[in-house]
PADOVO-610001 format. One line per field, with one value per residue (C-alpha): x, y, z; residue in three letters; residue number from 1. Coordinates in nm, 3 decimals, decimal comma. Layout:
% residues N
east = (X_...);
north = (Y_...);
up = (Z_...);
lumro = (ALA_...);
tormi = (NUM_...);
This chain:
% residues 276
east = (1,619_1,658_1,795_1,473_1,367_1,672_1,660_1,409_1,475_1,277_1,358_1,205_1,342_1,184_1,288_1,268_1,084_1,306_1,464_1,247_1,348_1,536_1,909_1,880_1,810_1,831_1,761_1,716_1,672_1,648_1,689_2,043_2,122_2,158_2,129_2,281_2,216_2,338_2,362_2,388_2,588_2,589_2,427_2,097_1,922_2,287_2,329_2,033_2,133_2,456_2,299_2,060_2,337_2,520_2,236_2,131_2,450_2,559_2,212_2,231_2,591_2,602_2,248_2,447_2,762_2,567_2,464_2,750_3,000_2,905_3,027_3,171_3,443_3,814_3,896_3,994_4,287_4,432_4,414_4,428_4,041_4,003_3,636_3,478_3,237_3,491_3,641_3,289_3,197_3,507_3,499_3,149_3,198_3,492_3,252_2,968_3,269_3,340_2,996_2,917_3,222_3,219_2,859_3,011_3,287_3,110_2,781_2,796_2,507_2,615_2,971_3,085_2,843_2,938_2,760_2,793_2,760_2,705_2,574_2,578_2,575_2,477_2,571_2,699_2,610_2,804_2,804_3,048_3,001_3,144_3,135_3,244_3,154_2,933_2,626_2,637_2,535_2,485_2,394_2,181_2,314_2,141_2,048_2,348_2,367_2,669_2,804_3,020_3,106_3,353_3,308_3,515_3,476_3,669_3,477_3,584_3,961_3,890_3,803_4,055_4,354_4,185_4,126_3,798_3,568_3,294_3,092_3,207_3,179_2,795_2,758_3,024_2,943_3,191_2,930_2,897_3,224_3,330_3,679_3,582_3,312_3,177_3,190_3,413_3,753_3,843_3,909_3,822_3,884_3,610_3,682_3,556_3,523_3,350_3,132_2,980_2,584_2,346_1,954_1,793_2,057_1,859_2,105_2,087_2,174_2,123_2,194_2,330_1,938_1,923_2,257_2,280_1,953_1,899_2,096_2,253_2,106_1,743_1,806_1,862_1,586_1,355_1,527_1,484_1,089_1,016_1,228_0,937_0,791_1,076_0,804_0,707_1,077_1,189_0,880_0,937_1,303_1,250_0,921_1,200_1,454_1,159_1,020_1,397_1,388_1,447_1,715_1,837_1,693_1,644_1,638_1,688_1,776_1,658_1,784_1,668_1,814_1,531_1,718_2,066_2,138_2,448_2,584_2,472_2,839_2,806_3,054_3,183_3,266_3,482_3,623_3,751_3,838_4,118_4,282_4,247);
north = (9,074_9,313_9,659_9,825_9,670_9,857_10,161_10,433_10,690_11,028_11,293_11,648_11,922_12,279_12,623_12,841_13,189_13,357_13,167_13,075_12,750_12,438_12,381_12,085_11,683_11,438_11,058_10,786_10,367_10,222_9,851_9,956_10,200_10,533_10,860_11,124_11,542_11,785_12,115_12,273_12,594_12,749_12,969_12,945_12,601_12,488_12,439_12,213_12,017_11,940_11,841_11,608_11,435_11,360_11,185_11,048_10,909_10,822_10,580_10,413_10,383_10,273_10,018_9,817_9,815_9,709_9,392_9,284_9,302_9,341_9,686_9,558_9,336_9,444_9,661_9,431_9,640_9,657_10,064_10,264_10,343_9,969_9,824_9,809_10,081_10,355_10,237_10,192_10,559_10,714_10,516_10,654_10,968_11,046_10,885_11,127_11,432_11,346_11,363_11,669_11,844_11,688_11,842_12,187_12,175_12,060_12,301_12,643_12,686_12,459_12,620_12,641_12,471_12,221_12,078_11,992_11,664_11,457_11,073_10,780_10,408_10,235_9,845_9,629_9,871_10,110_10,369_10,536_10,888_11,061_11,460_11,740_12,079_12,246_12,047_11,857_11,519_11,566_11,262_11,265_11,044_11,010_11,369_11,469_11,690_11,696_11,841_11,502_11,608_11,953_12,183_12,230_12,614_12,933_13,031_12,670_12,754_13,093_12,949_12,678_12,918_13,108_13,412_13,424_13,251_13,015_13,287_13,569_13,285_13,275_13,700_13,609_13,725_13,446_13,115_13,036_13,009_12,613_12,534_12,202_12,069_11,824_11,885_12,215_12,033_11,713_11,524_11,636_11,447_11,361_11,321_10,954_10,854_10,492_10,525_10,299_10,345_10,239_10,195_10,513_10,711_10,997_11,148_11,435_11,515_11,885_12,189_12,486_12,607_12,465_12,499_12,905_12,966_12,792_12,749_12,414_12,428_12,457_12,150_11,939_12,026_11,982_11,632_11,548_11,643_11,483_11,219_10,964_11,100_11,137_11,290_11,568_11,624_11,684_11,934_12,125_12,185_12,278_12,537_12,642_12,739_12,952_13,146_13,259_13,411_13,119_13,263_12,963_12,620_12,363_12,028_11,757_11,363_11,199_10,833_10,659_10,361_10,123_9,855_9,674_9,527_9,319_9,174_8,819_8,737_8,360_8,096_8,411_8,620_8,330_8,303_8,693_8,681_8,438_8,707_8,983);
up = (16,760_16,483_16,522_16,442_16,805_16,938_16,826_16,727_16,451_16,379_16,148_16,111_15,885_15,833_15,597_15,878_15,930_15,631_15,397_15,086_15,020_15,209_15,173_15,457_15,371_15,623_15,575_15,811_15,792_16,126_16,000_15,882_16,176_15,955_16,025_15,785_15,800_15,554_15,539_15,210_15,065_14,760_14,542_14,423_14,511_14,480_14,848_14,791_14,496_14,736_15,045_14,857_14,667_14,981_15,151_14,859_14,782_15,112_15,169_14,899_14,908_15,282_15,252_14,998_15,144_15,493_15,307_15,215_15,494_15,907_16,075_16,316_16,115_16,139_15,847_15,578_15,519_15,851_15,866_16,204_16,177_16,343_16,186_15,885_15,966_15,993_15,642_15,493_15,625_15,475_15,135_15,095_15,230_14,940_14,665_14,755_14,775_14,428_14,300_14,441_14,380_13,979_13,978_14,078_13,800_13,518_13,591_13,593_13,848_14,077_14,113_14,451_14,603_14,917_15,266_15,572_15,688_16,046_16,070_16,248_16,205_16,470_16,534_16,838_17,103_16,969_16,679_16,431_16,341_16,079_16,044_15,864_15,901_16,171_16,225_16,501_16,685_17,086_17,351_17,609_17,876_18,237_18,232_18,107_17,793_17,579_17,273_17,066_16,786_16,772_16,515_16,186_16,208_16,240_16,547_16,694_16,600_16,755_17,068_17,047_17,004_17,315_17,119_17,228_17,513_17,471_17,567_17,313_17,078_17,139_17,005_16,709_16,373_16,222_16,298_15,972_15,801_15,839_15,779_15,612_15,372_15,177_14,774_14,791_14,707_14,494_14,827_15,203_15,568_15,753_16,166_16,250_16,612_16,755_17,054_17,298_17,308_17,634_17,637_17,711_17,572_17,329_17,008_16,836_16,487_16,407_16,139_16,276_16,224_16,554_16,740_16,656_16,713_17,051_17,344_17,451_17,779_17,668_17,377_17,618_17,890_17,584_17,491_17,904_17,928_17,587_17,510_17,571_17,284_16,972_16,738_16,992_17,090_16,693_16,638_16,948_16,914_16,533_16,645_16,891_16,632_16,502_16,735_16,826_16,459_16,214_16,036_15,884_15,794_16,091_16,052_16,327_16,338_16,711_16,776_17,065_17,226_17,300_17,421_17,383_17,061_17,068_16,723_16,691_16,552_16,606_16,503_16,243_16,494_16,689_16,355_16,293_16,680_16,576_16,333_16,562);
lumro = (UNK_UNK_UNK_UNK_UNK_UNK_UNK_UNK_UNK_UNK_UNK_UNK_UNK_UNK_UNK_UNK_UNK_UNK_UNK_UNK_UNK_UNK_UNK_UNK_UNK_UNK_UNK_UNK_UNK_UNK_UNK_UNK_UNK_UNK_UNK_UNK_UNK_UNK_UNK_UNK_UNK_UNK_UNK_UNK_UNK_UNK_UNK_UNK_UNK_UNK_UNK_UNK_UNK_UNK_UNK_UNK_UNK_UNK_UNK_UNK_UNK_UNK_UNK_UNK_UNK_UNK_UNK_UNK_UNK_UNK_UNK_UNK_UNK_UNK_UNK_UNK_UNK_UNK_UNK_UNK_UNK_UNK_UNK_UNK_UNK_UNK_UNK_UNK_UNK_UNK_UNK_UNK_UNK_UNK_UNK_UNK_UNK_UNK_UNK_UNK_UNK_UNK_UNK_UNK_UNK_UNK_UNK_UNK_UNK_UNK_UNK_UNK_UNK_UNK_UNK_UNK_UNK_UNK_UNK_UNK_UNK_UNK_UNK_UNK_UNK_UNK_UNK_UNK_UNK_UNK_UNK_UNK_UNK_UNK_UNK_UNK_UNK_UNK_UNK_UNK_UNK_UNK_UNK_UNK_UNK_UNK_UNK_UNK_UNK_UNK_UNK_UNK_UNK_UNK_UNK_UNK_UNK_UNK_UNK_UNK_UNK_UNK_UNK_UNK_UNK_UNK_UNK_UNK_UNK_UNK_UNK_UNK_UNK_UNK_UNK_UNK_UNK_UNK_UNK_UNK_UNK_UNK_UNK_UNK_UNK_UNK_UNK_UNK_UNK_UNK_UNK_UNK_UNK_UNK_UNK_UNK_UNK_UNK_UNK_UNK_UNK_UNK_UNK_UNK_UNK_UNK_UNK_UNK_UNK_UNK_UNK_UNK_UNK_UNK_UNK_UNK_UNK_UNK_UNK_UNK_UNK_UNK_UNK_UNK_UNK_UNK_UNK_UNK_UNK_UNK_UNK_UNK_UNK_UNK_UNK_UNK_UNK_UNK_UNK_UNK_UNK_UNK_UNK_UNK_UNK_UNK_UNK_UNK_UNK_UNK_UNK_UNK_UNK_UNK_UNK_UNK_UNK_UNK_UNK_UNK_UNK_UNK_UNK_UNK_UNK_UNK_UNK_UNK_UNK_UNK_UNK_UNK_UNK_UNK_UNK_UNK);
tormi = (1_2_3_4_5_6_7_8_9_10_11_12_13_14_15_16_17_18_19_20_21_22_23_24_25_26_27_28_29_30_31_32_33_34_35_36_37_38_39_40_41_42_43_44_45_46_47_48_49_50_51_52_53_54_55_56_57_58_59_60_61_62_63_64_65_66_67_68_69_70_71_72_73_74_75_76_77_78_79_80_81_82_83_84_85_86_87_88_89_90_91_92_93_94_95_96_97_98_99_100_101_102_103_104_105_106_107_108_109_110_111_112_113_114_115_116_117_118_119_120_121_122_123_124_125_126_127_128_129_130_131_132_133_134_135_136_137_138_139_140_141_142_143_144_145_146_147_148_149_150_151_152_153_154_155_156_157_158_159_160_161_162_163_164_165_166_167_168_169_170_171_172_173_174_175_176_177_178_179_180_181_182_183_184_185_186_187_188_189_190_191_192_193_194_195_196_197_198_199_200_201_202_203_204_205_206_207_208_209_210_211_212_213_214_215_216_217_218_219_220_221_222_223_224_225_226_227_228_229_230_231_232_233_234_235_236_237_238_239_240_241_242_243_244_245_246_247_248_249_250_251_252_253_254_255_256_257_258_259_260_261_262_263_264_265_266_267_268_269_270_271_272_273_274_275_276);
């Protein structure tokens, strides 16, 4: 069975009620498991150039490195991060920094300009995600709707440091400054977890379009009453974001877990369990 049996993918990305053009790009390929969001910064049409060049980058980068190695192999080199996906997300991750932040120093108009950055690969019943920033990926688990990723934000330190509540946090004038991005420095550290997936579970990958713009509580009722229909779930939550004002651009990535989708590791797989 191939993972495109296993797993659905749908994408929708909008401007927004005020902003005249759209710093957001998502991409998606269900055979290889991807998901990638970016939110761009910058000044004119910069934040765009950025955001593009990561998922741009990051797909192409990620496709070909899928075809050559398994995600769930050890990491050749041993490291900490455990499998190959975590190294493979990282490796990529810094290539697609270097672009962007090369574009910024070499072109005037571009100066300054970074992104956000969530995504997922998804393999073995399980998936790594990488992020950096403030856009966010959420599960929904058995009813249960919950925030995964944390923030790489001032307002997140904020609350951390328990100088403010979750609550104040909501009314804060400070949701937009991010502590960490993608492009803005020659090198930047993305946080990299592994997960265990189940069938039915329903992920979200979102801009802070979404997040700032509409509560938690009513993201996930949405992703409970329409999660039978992906499509339906991604336009609603992004109409949401609008009629609450649209102040930013909203863009959305929905996975769906169809069914299990165990690696079919074979006589290989004996093989690396030997060396583990």
């Amino acid at each position: 069975m191939s993972l495109s049996d296993a797993i659905e993918i749908v994408g929708h990305t909008d401007p927004g009620m005020v902003r005249s053009h759209n710093e957001d790009s998502i991409a998606n390929d269900t055979k290889s498991g991807l998901a990638i969001l970016a939110d761009g910064m910058g000044g004119y049409n910069a934040g765009e150039v950025a955001s593009g060049m990561a998922t741009t980058v990051l797909m192409t980068e990620l496709q070909a490195a899928l075809s050559q190695n398994a995600p769930f192999q050890p990491d050749p080199d041993g490291a900490e991060a455990g499998t190959y996906a975590a190294r493979m997300l990282r490796d990529q991750i810094a290539k697609a920094n270097h672009s962007i932040y090369s574009a910024s120093q070499s072109q005037p108009q571009y100066s300054g300009m970074g992104t956000t950055l969530v995504m997922a690969v998804f393999y073995d019943n399980k998936m790594t995600v990488a992020h950096i920033g403030d856009s966010r990926l959420y599960r929904l688990r058995d009813g249960n709707f919950s925030q995964v990723t944390r923030d790489h934000s001032l307002l997140q330190e904020q609350i951390d440091s328990g100088m403010i509540t979750p609550e104040e946090a909501k009314h804060s004038q400070n949701k937009n400054l991010v502590t960490r991005a993608l492009g803005i420095d020659p090198t930047v550290e993305p946080e990299i977890h592994d997960y265990e997936t189940r069938a039915g579970d329903i992920y979200l990958l979102c801009s802070d379009g979404l997040s700032d713009m509409v509560p938690d509580e009513e993201i996930g009722l949405t992703l409970e009453t329409l999660g039978g229909n992906l499509n339906l779930a991604a336009q609603q939550l992004v109409q949401m974001a609008n009629d609450n004002g649209g102040r930013d651009n909203v863009s959305v990535l929905l996975i769906k877990i169809l069914r299990e989708y165990p690696a079919a590791k074979g006589l290989f797989g004996k093989f690396l369990g030997w060396f583990k």
